[in-house]
N, C-alpha and C positions, 0 to 999 in steps of 0.2 A: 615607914615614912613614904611619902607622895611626893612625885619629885613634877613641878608643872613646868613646862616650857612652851613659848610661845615666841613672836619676831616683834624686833622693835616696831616693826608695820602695824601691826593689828594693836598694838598696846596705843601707840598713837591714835589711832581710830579710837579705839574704844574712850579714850582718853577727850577725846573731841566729840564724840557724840554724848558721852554723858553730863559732859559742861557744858550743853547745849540748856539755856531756860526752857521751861515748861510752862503752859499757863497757868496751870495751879498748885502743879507738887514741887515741894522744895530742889526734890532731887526728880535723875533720872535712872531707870534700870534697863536693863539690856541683860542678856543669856550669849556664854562663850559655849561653842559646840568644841571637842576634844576628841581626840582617838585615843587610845589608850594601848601603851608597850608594856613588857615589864623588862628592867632594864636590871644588871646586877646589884644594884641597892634596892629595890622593890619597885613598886609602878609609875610608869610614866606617864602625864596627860599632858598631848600634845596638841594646845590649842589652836586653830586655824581657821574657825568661822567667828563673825560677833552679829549678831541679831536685836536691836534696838526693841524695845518695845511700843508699840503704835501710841499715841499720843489718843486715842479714844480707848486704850485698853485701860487706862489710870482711873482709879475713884478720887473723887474729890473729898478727902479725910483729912481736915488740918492738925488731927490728933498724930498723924504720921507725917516722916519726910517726903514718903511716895508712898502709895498703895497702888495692887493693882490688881484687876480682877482673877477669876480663877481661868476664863478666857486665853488670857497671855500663858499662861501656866500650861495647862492644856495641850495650844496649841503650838507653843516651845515642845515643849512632853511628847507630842506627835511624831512633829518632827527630827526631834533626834531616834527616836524608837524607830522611823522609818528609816533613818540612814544611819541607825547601827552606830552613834555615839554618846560620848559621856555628854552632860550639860551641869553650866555650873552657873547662876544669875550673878551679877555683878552691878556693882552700883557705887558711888563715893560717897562721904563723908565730910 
């Protein structure tokens, strides 16, 4: 089992920026960066950045609620490999 922890701060945000409209995708995505413990029940991810995704990285695909390119992907993917964390995309429903 994964045990994820984060502050009511950052849930809030992330909470706020993904119910933010877009001009064409249904939804919004964003990427949480995490550090990781392991704690006595197995591993911890302990979230603490959230990272919006740029409103030009989105395809415009009415077949989806969001798309986005490989771009956002990328250069999320970068930057956690350079700062040495987990990453996990995130988005509502």
């Amino acid at each position: 089992m994964i045990t994820f922890k984060t502050t009511e701060s950052l849930i809030s945000s992330i909470r706020r920026d993904l119910s933010r409209a877009h001009p064409f995708a249904f939804e919004r995505v964003g990427f949480v960066e995490a550090g990781l413990s392991i704690g006595p029940d197995g591993p911890i991810l302990l979230a603490h950045t959230y990272a919006p995704v740029e409103d030009k990285m989105y395809i415009d695909d009415p077949r989806y609620g969001a798309m986005i390119g490989s771009d956002a992907i990328t250069s999320a993917m970068a930057q956690a490999f350079a700062r040495r964390v987990s990453l996990l995309h995130v988005h509502t429903h």
